[in-house]
C-alpha positions as CSV (number, residue, x, y, z in Angstrom):
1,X,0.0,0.0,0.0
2,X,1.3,3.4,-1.3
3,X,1.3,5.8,2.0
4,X,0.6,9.7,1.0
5,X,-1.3,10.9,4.3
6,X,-0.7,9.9,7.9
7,X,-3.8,7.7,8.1
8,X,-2.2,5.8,5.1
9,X,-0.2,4.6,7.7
10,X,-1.8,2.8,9.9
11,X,-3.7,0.7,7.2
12,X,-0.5,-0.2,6.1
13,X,0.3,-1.6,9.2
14,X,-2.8,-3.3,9.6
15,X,-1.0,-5.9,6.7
16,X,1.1,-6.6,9.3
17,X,-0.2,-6.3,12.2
18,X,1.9,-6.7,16.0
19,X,0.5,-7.6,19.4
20,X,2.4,-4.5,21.2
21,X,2.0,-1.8,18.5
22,X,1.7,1.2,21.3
23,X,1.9,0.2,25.3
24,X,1.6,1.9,28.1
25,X,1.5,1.5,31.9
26,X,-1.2,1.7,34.1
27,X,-1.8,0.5,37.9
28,X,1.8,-0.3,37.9
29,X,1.6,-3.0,35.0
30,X,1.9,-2.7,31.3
31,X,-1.0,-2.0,28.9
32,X,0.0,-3.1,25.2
33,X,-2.6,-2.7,21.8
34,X,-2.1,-4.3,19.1
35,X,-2.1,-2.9,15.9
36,X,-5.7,-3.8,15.2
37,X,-7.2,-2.8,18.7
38,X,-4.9,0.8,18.2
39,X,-7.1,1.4,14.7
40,X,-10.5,-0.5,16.3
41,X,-9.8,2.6,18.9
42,X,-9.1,5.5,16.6
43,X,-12.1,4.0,14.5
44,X,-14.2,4.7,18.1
45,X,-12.7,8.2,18.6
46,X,-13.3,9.3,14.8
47,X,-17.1,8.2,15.0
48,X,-17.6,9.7,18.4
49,X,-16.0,13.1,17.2
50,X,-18.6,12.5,14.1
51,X,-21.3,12.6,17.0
52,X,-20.2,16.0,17.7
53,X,-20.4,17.2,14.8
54,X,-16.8,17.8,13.7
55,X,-16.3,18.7,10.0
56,X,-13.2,18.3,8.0
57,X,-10.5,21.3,9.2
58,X,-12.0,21.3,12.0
59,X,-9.8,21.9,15.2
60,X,-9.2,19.3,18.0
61,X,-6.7,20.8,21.0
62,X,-4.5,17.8,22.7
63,X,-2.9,18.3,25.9
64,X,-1.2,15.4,28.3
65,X,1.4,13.7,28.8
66,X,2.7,10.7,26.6
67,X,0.1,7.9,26.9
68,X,-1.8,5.6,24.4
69,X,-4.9,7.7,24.7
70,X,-2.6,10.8,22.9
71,X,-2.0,8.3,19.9
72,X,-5.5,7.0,19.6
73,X,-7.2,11.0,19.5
74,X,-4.6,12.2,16.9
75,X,-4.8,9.0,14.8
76,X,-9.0,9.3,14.9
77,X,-8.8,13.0,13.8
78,X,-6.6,12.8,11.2
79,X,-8.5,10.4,9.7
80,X,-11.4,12.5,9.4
81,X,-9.2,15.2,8.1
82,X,-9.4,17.4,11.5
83,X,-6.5,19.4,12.4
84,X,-4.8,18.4,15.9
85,X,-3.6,21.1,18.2
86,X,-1.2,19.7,20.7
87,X,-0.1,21.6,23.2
88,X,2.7,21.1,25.8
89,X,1.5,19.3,29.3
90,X,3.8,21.7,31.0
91,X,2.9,24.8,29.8
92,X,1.5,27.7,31.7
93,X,-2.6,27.9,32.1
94,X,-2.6,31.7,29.9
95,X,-0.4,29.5,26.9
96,X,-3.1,27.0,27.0
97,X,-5.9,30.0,26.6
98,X,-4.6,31.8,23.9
99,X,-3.6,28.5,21.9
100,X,-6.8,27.4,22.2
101,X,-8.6,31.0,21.5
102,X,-6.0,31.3,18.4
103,X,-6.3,28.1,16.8
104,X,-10.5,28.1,17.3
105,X,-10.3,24.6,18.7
106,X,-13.9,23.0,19.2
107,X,-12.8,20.1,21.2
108,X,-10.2,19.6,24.1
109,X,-8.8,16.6,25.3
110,X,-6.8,16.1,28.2
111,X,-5.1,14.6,31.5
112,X,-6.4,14.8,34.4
113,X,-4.6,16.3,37.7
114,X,-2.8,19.9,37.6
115,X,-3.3,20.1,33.8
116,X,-6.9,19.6,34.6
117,X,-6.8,22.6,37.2
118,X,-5.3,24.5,34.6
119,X,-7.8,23.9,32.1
120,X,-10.2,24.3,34.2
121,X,-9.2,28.1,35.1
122,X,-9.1,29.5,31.6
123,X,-12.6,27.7,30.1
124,X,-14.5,30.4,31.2
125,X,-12.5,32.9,28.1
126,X,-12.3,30.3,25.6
127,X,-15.5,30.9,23.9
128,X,-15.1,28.9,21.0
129,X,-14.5,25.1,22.9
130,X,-17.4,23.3,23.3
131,X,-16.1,20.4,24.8
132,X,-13.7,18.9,27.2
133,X,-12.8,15.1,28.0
134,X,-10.1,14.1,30.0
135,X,-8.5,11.0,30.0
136,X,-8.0,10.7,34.5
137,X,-11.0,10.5,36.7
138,X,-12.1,13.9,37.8
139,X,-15.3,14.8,39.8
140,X,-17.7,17.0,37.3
141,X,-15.5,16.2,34.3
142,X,-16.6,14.3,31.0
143,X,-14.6,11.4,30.8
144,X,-12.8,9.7,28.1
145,X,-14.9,6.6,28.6
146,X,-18.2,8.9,27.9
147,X,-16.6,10.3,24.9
148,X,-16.0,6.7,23.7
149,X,-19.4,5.7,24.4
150,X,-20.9,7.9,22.1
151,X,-19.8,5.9,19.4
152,X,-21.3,3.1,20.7
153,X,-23.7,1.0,17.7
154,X,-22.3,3.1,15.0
155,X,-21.0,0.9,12.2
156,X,-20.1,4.6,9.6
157,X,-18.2,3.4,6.8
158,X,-14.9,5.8,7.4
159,X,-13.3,4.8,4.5
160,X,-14.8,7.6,3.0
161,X,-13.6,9.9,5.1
162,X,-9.8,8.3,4.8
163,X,-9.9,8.5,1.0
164,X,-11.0,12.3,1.2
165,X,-8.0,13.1,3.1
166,X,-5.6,14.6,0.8
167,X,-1.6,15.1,0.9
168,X,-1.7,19.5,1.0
169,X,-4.5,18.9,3.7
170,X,-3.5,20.7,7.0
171,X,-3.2,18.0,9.8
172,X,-1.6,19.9,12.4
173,X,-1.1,23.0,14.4
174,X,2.3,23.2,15.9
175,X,2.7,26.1,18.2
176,X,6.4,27.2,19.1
177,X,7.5,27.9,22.7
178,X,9.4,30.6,21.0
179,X,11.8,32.5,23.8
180,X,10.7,36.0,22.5
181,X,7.0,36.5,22.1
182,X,3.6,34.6,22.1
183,X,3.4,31.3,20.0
184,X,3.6,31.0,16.4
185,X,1.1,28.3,15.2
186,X,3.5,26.1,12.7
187,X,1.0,24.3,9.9
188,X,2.2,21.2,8.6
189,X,0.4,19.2,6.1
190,X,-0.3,15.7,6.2
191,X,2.8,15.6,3.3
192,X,5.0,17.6,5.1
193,X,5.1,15.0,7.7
194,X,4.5,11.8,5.3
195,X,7.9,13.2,3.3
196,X,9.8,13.4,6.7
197,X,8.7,9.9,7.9
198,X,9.5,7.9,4.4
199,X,13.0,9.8,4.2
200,X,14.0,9.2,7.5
201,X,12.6,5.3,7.0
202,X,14.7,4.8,4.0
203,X,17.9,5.8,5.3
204,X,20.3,3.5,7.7
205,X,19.1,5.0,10.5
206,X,16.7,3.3,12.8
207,X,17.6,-0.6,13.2
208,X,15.9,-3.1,11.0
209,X,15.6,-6.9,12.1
210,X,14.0,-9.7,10.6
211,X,14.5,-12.0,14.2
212,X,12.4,-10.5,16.4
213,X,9.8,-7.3,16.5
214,X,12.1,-4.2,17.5
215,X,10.4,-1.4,20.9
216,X,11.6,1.8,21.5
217,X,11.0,3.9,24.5
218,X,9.3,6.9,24.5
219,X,9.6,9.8,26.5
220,X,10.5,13.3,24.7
221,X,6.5,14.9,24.5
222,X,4.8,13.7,21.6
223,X,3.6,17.1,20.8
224,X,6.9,18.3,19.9
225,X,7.3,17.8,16.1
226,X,10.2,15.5,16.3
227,X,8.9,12.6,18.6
228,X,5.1,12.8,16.9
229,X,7.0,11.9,14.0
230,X,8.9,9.6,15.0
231,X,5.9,7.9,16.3
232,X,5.0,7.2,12.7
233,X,8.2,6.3,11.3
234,X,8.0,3.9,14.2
235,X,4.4,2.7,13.0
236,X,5.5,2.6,9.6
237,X,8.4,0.5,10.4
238,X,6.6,-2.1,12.4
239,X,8.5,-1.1,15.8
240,X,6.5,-1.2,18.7
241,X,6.3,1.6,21.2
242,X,6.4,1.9,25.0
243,X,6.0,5.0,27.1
244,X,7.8,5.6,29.7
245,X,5.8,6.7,33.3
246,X,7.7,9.9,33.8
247,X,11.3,11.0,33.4
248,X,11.4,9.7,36.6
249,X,11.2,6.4,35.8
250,X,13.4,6.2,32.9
251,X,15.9,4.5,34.4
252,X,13.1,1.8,35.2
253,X,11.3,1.7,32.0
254,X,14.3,1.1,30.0
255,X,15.1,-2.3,32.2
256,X,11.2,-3.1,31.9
257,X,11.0,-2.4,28.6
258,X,14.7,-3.5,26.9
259,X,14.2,-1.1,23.7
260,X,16.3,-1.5,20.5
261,X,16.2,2.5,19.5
262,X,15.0,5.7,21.8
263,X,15.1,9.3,21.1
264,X,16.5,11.9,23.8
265,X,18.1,15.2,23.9
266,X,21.4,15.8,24.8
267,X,20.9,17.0,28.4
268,X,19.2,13.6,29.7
269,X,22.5,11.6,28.0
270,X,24.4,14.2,29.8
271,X,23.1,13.6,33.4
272,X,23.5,9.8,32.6
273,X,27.2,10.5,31.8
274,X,27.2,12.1,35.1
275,X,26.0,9.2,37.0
276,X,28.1,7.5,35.9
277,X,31.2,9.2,36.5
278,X,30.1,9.9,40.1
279,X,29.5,6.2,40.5
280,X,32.8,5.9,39.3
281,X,34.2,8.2,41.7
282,X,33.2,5.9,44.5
283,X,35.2,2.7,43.0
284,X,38.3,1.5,44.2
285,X,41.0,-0.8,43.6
286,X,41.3,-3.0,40.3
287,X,37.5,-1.6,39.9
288,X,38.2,2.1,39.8
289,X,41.5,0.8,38.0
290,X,39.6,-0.5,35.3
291,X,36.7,1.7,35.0
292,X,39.4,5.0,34.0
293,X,41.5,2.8,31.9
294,X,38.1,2.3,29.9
295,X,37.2,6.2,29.9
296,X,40.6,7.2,28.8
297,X,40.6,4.2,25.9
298,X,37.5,6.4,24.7
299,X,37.7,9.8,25.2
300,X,39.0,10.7,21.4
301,X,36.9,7.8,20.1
302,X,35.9,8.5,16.4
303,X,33.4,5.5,14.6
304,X,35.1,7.0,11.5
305,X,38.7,5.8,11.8
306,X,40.0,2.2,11.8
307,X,42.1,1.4,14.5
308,X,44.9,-0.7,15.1
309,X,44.5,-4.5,16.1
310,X,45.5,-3.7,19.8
311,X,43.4,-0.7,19.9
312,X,40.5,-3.1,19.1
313,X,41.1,-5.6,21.3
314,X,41.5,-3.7,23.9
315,X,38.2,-1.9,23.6
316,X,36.8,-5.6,23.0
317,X,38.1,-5.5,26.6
318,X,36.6,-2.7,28.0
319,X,33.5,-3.1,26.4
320,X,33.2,-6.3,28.1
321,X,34.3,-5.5,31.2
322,X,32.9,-1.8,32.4
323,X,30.8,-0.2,29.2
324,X,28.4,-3.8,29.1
325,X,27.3,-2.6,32.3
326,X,26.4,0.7,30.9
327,X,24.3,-1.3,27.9
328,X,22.1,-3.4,30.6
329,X,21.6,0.1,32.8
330,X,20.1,1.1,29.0
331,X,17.9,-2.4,29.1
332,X,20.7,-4.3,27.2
333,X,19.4,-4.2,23.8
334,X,19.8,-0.3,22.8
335,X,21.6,-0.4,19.4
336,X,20.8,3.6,18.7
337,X,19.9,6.5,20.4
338,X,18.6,9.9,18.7
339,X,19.0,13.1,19.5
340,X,18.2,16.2,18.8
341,X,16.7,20.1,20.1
342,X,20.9,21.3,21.4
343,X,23.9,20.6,20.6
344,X,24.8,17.3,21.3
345,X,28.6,17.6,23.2
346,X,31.4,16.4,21.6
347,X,33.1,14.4,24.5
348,X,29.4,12.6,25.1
349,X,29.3,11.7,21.1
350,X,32.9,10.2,21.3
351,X,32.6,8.2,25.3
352,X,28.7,6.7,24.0
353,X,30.2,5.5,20.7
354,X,33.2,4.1,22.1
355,X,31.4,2.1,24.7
356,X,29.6,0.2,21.9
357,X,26.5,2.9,22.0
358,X,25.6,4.9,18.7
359,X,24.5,7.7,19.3
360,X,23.1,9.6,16.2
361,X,23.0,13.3,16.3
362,X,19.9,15.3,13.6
363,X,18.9,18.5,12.7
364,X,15.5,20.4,12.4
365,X,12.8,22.8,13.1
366,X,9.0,22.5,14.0
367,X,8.9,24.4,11.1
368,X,10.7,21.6,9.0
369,X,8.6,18.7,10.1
370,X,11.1,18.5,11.8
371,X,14.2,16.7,10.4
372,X,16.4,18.9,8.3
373,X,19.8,16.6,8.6
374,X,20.9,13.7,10.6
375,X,24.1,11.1,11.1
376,X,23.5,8.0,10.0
377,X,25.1,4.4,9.5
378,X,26.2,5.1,6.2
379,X,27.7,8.8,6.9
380,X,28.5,9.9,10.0
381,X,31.1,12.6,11.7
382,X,30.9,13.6,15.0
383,X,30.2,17.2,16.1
384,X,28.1,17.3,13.1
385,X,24.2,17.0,12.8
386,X,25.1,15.2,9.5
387,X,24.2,15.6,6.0
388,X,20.8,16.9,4.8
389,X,18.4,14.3,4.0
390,X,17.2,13.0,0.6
391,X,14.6,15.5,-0.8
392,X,15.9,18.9,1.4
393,X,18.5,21.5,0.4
394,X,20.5,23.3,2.1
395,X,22.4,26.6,1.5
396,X,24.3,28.7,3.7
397,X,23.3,32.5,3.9
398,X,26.4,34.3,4.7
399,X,25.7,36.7,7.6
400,X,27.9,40.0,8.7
401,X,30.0,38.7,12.2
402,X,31.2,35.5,10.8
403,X,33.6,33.5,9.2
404,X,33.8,32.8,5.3
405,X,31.2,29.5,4.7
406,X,29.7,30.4,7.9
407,X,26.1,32.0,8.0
408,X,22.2,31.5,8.0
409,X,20.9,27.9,7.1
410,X,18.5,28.2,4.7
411,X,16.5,25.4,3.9
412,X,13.6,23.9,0.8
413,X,12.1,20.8,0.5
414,X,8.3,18.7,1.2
415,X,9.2,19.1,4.9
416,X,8.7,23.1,5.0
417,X,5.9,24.0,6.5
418,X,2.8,26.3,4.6
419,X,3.3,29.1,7.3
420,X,2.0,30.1,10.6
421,X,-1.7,30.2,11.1
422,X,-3.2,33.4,11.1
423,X,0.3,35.6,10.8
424,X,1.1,36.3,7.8
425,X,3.6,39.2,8.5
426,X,5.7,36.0,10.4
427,X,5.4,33.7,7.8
428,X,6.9,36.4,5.6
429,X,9.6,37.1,7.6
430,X,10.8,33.1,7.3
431,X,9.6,32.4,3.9
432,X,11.2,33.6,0.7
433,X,10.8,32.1,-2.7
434,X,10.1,28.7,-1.3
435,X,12.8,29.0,1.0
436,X,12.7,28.6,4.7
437,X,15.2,30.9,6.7
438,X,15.7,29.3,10.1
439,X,17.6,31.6,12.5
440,X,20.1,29.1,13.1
441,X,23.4,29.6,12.1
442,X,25.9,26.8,10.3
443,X,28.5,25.6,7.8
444,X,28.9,23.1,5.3
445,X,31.8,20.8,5.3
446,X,33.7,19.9,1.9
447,X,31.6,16.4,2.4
448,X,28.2,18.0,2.9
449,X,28.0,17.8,6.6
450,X,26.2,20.4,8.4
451,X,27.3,22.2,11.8
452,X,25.4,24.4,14.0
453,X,27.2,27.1,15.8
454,X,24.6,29.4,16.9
455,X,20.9,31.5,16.5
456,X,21.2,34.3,14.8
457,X,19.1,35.9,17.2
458,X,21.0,34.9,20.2
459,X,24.6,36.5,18.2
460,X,25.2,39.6,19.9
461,X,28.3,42.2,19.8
462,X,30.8,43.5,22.6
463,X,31.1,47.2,23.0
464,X,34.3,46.5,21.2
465,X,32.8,45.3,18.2
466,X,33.4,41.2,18.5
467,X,30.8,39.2,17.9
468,X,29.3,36.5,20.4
469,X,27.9,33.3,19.6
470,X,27.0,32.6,23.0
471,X,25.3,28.7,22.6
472,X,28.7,27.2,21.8
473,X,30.3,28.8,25.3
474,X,27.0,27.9,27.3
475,X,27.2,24.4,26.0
476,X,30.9,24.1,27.3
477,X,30.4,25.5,30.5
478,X,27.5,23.2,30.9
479,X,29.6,20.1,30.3
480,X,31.5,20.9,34.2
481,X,30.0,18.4,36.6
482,X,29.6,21.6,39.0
483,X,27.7,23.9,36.6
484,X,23.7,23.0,35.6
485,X,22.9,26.0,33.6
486,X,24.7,29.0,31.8
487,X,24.0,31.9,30.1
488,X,26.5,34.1,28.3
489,X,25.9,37.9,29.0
490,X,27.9,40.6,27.1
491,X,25.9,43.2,24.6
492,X,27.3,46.1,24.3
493,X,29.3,45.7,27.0
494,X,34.0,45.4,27.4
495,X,34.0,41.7,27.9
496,X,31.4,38.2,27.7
497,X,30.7,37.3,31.1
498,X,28.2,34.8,32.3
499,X,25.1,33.9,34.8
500,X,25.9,30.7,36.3
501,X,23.4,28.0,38.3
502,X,25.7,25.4,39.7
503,X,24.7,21.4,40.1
504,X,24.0,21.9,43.8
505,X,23.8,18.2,44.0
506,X,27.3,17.8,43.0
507,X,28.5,21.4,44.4
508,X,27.0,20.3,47.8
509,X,28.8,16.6,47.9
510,X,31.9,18.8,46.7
511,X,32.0,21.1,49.5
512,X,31.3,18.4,52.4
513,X,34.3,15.8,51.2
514,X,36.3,19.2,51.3
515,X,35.2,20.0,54.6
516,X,33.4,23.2,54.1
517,X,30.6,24.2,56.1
518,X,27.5,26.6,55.1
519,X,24.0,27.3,56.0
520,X,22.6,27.3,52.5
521,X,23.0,27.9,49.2
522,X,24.0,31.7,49.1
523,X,26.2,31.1,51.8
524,X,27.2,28.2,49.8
525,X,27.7,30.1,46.2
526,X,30.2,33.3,47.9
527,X,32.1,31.0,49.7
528,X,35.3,31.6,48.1
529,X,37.0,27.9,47.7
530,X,33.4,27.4,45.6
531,X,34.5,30.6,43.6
532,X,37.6,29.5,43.2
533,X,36.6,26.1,42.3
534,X,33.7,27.5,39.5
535,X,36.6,29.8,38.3
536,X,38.9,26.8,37.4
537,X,35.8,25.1,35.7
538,X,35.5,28.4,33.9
539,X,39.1,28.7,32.6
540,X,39.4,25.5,31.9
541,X,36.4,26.2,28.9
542,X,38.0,29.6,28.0
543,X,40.4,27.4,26.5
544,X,38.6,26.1,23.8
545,X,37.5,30.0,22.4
546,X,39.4,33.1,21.2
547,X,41.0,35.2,23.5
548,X,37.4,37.9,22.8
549,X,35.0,35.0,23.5
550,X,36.4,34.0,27.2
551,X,33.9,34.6,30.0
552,X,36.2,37.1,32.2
553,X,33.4,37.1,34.7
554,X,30.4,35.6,36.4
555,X,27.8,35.5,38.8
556,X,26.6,32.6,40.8
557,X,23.0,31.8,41.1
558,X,21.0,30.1,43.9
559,X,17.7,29.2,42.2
560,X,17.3,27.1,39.0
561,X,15.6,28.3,36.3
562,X,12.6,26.6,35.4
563,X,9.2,26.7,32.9
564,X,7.5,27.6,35.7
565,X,9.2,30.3,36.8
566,X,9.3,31.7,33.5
567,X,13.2,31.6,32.6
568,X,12.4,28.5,30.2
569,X,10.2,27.9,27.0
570,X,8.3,24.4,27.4
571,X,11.7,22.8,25.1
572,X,14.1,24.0,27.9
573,X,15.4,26.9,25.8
574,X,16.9,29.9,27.8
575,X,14.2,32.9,27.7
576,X,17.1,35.4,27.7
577,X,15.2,38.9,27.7
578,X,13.6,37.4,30.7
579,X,16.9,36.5,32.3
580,X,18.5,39.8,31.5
581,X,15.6,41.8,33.0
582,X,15.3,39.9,36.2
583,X,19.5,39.8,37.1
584,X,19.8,43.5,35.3
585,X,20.6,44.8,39.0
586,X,23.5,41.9,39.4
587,X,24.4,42.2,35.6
588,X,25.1,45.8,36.1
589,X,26.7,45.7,39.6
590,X,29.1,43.3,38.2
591,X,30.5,45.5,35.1
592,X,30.2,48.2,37.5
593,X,32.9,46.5,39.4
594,X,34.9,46.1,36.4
595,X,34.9,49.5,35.7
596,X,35.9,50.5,38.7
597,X,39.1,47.6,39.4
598,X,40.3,49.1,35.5
């Protein structure tokens, strides 16, 4: 069967059908569907949304966290040609309102709980809903066992519906949690995403086996464009797949579950890394022995060099010995991981490939559907999100501030999106002849791999005239076991310099095996064997950049920054107007001090 829209999809898997096509867990124990039961359900959902009298482009708002029920809503939609607005679960109640206002969404589904409460407080100024279900018991609330029920007796013929479903049709809203302004709803057509899944299917990529039925674990939100898609390359690659509880229960999950493949963002593989390494710490004798031996075999690993004989054997060695325990921590049976949304760093790439861990490192954009690039089997290079895949091009825009080859990444292909819903002047702005400007800034390598550096929006220029691409230094700083999130500071201003929130987890274990006392944290972050200890973390980065790019100063923060507190989009990006306005007074005080010791 040909596959042109996402619906296409699951009746092609119906040919082939598995008993665990989508499970998740409930009461403590594991709740798997089989590929007919998941399209008996969406079959259920599309008839009972019929009931309510949804047309085709009609809107349907989605918010929860991943679970089977998320699958079955946006599979029975799409089917029927309705457009699905997901939002993220942890998004703040006023998002949720204007999303929903903005899109015209005539039916809400969500989980129960504090996204509940949240609904719950802005129904009263979303005119245009008419309906809410949620998927968790809650007293006075429609459930999602009433909604199912309306569909109860009715046999409608929906291949109809299916076959009226074209490839241009819109199929989702996307909204951004941009870092500057309100959301931007991204629309992607049911071919936007459809091209996306059948690249990224076709390429060496995701493992194939013909001795057992692969699983993956999935935990990155499923309304982000890059895990709803790969929810469907997953479908349409017969790979079954679990959700994991929380992010809590990773760590569990993964043993529970054993998956072949997973997707992740750098940041999670980073506090992994860190886990280990402390775990490490704690080793001693022939153990500890062994366990650096292994670390130092791969610390300059590169999957693109043949080694010596000796070199192999003895990473035959320590793959057996220490890095098979990280596979089992992983379930035992991971043979790729996926990642994506930051920079992925280099070090991590290099230690998770050397211990016999792949780790594949892509490229994209809501916008993009998402996947712009990724490393694969066939071509891979490390500190690269690999070449652009079959269909998309990619040119660099060259941009005042940088290097020769260096610029804007521009991109075309099926995967850009028609624009953002109701804002044209935005759509403008990012659109041009077919081409889609992304605000990221790269190069090409003479093989065709791409590299991020930086946003353009996030470049900024020292009072001296220098320019600042400030991810690459975060990223770096970030990468110290003592330092949990950065920001580089420095518009306008002599010199970069940088807000700091140090791993108090760490910093704390620090500071009592080096017998220093403190009350809490402030008395903890001006202590001045911590600032001595944060400034050697600090140096040790500057020497990776150019003398103008070094952070000559910083200031040590005592809270993290959070969605909640408004410092972070829903993605984890840095909201850095925000951070500038709420630490102007330190910011200040700090060049102030500069000023004066010149």
């Amino acid at each position: 069967m040909q596959i042109h829209t996402l619906p296409d999809i699951l009746q092609a898997q119906l040919a082939h059908p598995r008993p665990d096509a989508i499970a998740g867990k409930k009461g403590g124990q594991w709740r798997t569907y089989s590929t007919q039961e998941v399209a008996q359900i969406a079959d259920t959902v599309s008839r009972a949304l019929l009931k309510l009298g949804l047309q085709k482009g009609d809107r349907v708002a989605l918010v929860s966290p991943n679970r089977p029920e998320w699958n079955f809503v946006d599979l029975g939609a799409i089917q029927l040609g309705l457009v699905v607005v997901p939002m993220y679960a942890n998004s703040i109640a006023s998002d949720y309102e204007y999303i929903l206002n903005h899109s015209e969404s005539r039916v809400l589904f969500c989980a129960g709980g504090e996204i509940w409460q949240k609904v719950q407080s802005i129904l009263p100024n979303c005119p245009k809903l008419e309906k809410v279900y949620v998927f968790d018991p809650e007293p006075g609330a429609a459930s999602w066992e009433e909604f199912l029920r309306l569909a109860e007796g009715d046999t409608t013929d929906l291949r109809p519906y299916r076959e009226a479903v074209k490839p241009e049709d819109w199929a989702t809203f996307l909204y951004t949690s941009g870092t500057t302004g309100t959301p931007k709803g991204v629309i992607l057509t049911h071919h936007n995403i459809v091209s996306n899944v059948l690249t990224v299917r076709s390429l060496n990529l995701i493992p194939r086996s013909t001795t057992e039925r692969l699983r993956a674990l999935s935990f990155l939100p499923l309304n982000h464009s890059f895990e709803r898609m790969v929810f469907y390359t997953y479908l349409a690659m017969d790979i079954g797949v679990y959700y994991a509880e929380s992010l809590d229960t990773i760590a569990q999950n993964l043993k529970e579950v054993r998956p072949h493949v997973f997707t992740s963002v750098p940041r999670l593989l980073e506090k992994v890394y860190e886990r280990i390494m402390a775990t490490g710490q704690t080793l001693t004798g022939l153990k500890r022995t062994l366990f650096f031996w292994a670390m130092r075999l791969v610390e300059d690993y590169d999957p693109e060099k043949t080694y010596s004989l000796g070199y192999r054997l003895q990473l035959g060695l320590a793959r057996a010995l220490v890095f098979k325990k990280w596979k089992e921590a992983l379930g035992g049976q991971v043979s790729l991981i996926v990642t994506g949304a930051a920079a992925l760093p280099r070090h991590l790439a290099r230690i998770f490939w050397g211990a016999g861990i792949p780790v594949m490192e892509g490229y994209g954009l809501t916008e993009t559907s998402p996947v712009i690039s990724v490393n694969t089997f066939d071509a891979h290079r490390i500190g690269s999100v690999g070449r652009p895949i079959p269909g998309v091009e990619v040119r660099i825009e060259p941009l005042e501030g940088y290097t020769e080859g260096e610029g804007e990444i521009v991109v075309k292909g099926p995967n850009v999106m028609v624009g953002y819903y109701k804002n044209p002047e935005a759509t403008a702005e990012v659109l041009k002849e077919g081409w889609f400007y992304t605000g990221d800034v790269g190069k090409l390598d003479q093989d065709g791999f791409l590299y991020i550096t930086d946003r353009k929006k996030e470049l900024f220029k020292t009072a001296g005239g220098k320019y600042i691409a400030p991810q690459p230094i975060e990223s770096a700083l970030k990468s110290s076991l003592y330092i949990e999130q950065a920001m580089v500071i420095g518009e306008f201003r002599k010199f970069p310099a940088a807000l700091l929130v140090p791993s108090f987890a760490h910093l704390e274990k620090w500071a009592h095996e080096n017998g220093i006392s403190f009350q809490g944290r402030e008395d903890l972050v001006h202590h001045p064997k911590v600032v001595e200890l944060i400034q050697a973390e600090v140096d040790r980065v500057n020497q990776q950049f150019s003398q103008y790019e070094r952070v000559k100063k910083f200031i040590l923060l005592t809270k993290e920054w959070t969605i909640e507190g408004g410092e972070l989009t829903p993605t984890l990006k840095l909201k850095r107007r925000v951070l500038l306005s709420r630490y102007k007074d330190a910011i200040d005080a700090l060049y102030a001090e500069a000023q004066t010791v010149q």
